[in-house]
C-alpha positions in Angstrom: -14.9 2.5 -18.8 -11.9 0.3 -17.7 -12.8 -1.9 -14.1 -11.7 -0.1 -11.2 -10.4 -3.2 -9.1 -10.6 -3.0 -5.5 -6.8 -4.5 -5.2 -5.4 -4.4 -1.9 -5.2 -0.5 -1.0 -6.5 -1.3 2.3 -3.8 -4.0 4.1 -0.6 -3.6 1.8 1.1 -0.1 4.0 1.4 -2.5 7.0 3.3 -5.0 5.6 6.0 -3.0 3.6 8.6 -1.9 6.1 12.0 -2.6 5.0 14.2 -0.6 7.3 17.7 1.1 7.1 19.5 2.0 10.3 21.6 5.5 10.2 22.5 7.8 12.9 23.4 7.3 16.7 22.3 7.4 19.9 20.8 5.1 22.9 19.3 2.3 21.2 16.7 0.1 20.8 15.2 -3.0 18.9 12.8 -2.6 15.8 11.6 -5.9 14.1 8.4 -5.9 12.3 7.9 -10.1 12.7 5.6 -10.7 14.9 6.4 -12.5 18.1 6.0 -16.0 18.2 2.8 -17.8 19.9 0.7 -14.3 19.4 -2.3 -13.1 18.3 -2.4 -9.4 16.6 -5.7 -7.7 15.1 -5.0 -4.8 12.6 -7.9 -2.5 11.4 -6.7 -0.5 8.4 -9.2 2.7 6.6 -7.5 4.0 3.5 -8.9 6.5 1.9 -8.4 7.7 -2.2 -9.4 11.1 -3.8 -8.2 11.0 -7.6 -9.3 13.3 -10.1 -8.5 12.4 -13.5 -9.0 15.3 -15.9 -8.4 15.5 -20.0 -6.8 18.2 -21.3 -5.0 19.4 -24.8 -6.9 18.6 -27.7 -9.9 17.5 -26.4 -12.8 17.6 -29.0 -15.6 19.3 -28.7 -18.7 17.4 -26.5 -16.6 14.1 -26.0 -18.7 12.5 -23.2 -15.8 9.5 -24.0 -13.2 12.1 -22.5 -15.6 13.4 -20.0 -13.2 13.9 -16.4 -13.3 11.3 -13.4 -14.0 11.9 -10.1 -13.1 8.8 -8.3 -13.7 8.2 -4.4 -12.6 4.9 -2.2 -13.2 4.2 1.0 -12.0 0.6 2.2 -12.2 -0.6 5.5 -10.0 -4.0 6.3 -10.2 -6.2 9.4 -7.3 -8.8 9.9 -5.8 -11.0 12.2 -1.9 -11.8 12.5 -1.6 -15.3 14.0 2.0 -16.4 15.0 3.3 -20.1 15.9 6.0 -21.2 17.8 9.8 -21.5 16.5 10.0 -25.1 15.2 13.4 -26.9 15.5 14.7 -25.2 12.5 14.5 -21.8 14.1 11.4 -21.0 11.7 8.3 -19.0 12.6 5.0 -19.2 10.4 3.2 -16.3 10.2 -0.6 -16.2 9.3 -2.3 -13.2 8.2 -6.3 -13.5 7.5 -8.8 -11.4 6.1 -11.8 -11.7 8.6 -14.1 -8.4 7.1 -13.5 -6.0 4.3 -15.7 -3.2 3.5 -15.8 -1.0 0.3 -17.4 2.3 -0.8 -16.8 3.7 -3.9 -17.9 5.7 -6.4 -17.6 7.7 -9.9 -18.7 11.2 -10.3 -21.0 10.3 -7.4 -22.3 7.2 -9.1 -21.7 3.9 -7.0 -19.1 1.6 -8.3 -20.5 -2.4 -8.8 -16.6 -3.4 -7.8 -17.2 -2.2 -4.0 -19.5 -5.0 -3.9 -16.4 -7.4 -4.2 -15.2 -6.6 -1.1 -17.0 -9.3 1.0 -15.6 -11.8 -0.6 -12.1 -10.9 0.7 -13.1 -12.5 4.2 -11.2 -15.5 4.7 -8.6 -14.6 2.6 -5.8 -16.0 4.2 -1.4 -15.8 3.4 1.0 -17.9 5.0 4.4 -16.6 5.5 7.5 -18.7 7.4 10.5 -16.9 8.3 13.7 -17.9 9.2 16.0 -16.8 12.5 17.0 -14.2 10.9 13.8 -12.4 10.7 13.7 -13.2 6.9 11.0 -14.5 4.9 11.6 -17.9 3.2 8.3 -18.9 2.1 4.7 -16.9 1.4 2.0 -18.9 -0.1 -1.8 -17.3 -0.6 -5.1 -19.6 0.0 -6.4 -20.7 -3.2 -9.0 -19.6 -5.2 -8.1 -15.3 -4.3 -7.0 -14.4 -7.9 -4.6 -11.4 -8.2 -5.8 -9.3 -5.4 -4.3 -11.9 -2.9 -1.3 -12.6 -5.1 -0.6 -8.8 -4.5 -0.3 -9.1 -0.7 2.0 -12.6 -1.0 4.3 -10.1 -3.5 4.2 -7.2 -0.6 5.1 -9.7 2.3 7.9 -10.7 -0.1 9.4 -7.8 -1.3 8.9 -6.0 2.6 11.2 -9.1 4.0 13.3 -10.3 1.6 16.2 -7.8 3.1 14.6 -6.6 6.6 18.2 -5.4 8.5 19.1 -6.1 11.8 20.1 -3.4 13.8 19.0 -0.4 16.8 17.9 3.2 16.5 17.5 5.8 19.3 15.8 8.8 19.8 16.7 11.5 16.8 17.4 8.7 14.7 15.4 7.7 11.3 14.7 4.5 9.6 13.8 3.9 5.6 10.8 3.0 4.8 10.4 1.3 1.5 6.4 1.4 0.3 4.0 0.2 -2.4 0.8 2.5 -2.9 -1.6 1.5 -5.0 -3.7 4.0 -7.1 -7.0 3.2 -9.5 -5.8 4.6 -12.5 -8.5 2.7 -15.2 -7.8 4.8 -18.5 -4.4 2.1 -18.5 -5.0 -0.5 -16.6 -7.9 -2.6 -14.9 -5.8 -3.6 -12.0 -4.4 -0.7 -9.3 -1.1 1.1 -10.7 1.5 0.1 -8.1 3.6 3.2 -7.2 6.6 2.7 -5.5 7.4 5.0 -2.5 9.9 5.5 0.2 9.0 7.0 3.5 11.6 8.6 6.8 10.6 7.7 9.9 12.1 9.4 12.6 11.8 8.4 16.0 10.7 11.2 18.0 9.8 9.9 21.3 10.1 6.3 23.5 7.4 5.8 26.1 5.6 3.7 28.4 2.5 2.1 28.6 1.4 0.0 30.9 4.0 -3.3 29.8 5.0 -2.1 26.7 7.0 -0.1 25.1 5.8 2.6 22.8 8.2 4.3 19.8 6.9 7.2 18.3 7.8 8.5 14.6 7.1 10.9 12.2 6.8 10.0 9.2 7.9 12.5 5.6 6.4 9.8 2.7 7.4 10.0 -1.3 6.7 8.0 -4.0 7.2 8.0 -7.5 6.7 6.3 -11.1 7.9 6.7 -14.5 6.5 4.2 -17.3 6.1 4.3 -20.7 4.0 1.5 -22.1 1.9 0.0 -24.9 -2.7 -0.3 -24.3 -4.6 -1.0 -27.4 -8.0 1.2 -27.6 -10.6 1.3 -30.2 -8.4 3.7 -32.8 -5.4 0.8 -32.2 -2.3 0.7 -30.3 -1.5 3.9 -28.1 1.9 3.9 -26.4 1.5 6.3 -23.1 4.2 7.9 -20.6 2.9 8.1 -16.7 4.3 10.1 -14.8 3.2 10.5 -10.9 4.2 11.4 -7.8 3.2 11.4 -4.1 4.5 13.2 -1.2 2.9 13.9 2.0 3.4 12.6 6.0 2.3 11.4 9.1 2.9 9.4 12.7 3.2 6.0 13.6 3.1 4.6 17.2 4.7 1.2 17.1 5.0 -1.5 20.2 8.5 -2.7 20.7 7.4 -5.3 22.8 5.0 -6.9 21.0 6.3 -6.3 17.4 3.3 -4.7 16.5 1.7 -1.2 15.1 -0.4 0.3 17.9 -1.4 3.5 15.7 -0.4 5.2 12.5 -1.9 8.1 10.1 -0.5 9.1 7.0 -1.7 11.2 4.2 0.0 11.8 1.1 -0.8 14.1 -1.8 -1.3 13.1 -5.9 0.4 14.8 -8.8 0.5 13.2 -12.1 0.2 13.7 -15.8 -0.3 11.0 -18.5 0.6 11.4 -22.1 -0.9 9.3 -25.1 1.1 8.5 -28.7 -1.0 6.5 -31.3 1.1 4.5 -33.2 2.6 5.3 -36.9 0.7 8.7 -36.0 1.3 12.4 -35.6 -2.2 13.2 -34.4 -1.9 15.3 -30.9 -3.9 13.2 -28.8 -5.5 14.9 -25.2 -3.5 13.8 -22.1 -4.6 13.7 -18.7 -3.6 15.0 -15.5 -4.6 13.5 -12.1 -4.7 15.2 -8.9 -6.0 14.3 -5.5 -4.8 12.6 -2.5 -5.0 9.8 0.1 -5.1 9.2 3.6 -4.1 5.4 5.9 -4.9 4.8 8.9 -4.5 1.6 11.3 -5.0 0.8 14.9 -3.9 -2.5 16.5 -4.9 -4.8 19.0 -3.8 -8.0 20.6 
């Protein structure tokens, strides 16, 4: 059986909101940087059910083919540490890993790669951003291998193009998402899943010196690949395809630039097909169902 890495399913949601403006009405300021000189603590669960099951011509008593039932449960502490604006007008963002927690198991069998999870605390990625809001520079603590790479690429990819602009009430933002889905028949590392979820904000309010937005949230994401894995009969090209759909609410603080509360769930439909090369053997393909569910709650 292929390693089911742990990834980063449990911090990579918050950092991914790349935003685009439509609609009209009153407005007011959304920026995901945090404010400078400040001190945010964000406590993520994220949750996986993913069934993957063979079908077509399966042979007969294949405990190799056998179906997967495959549970995760993560748990992530971490603290968001801003500077101050330095006489370029940059602000340096430090995001740290201070606990990480992992259960997770196959057909009801513990998985060893839960044990991993520890070793995420301390885990730290840097991030400077320019006036702008922009990110100009993300740079991971050595010694994290991929996992930590992965959240350097999401802090990239979520700022690179963050928009300026207002929304009111009855207006809805773009919300561009990676999910990340254990999928160890073609790869060891998490299948990244590209997503796009509407947030529309529903309601403003206030609590105690803060403003609160409220959204809903309509989430969908989606992959098509075909690509090459080499198994113990040789080289087998496979077609993925998968999608996600699902929802939720998000409570955000306009004031401090920070999530207060969000739950999302989405739902998992996908089917993988296998070719072996130079071949016309029908080979089984398999289907995975199941879904997922995020949630966060923030301090400062």
């Amino acid at each position: 059986m292929r390693k089911l890495s742990l990834g980063l399913f449990a911090i990579l949601f918050y950092s991914l909101y790349l935003g685009t403006v439509f609609a009209q009405s009153e407005k007011v300021t959304i920026s995901f940087v945090p404010k400078p000189n400040q001190t945010n603590r964000l406590t993520n669960t994220q949750e996986i059910n993913l069934v993957h099951t063979w079908e077509g011509n399966v042979p007969d008593n294949s405990a190799a083919l056998e179906s997967q039932k495959v549970l995760v449960k993560i748990i992530t502490e971490m603290i968001y540490q801003s500077g101050p604006i330095d006489a370029e007008g940059h602000l340096e963002v430090e995001a740290t890993i201070e606990k990480m927690t992992a259960d997770i198991t196959v057909n009801g069998k513990p998985h060893p790669e839960a044990d991993e999870a520890a070793k995420a605390a301390g885990a730290k990625v840097k991030a400077i951003f320019d006036g702008s809001g922009k990110m100009i520079e993300a740079k991971t603590s050595s010694g994290m291998g991929n996992e930590l790479e992965q959240l350097m690429q999401t802090w990239k990819s979520s700022f690179g193009t963050f928009p300026s602009g207002q929304i009111g009430v009855g207006d809805s933002i773009l919300i561009s998402t990676i999910n990340f889905l254990p999928i160890s028949m073609i790869s060891e590392t998490p299948t990244k899943i590209p997503g796009i979820s509407k947030a529309k904000l529903v309601v403003l309010d206030k609590e105690a010196d803060s403003r609160i937005a409220n959204f809903e949230l309509l989430n969908e994401a989606s992959l098509i690949k075909t690509d090459e894995i080499e198994l113990s009969m040789g080289k087998v090209t496979y077609n993925l395809d998968i999608k996600m759909t699902g929802g939720g609410k998000l409570q955000f603080n306009l004031d401090k630039c920070m999530v207060k509360e969000s739950e999302s769930s989405m739902n998992i439909s996908g089917k993988i097909t296998f070719q072996l090369k130079n071949s016309k053997l029908v080979l089984p393909y398999l289907t995975l169902k199941g879904n997922t569910k995020t949630t966060y709650m923030g301090t400062n």
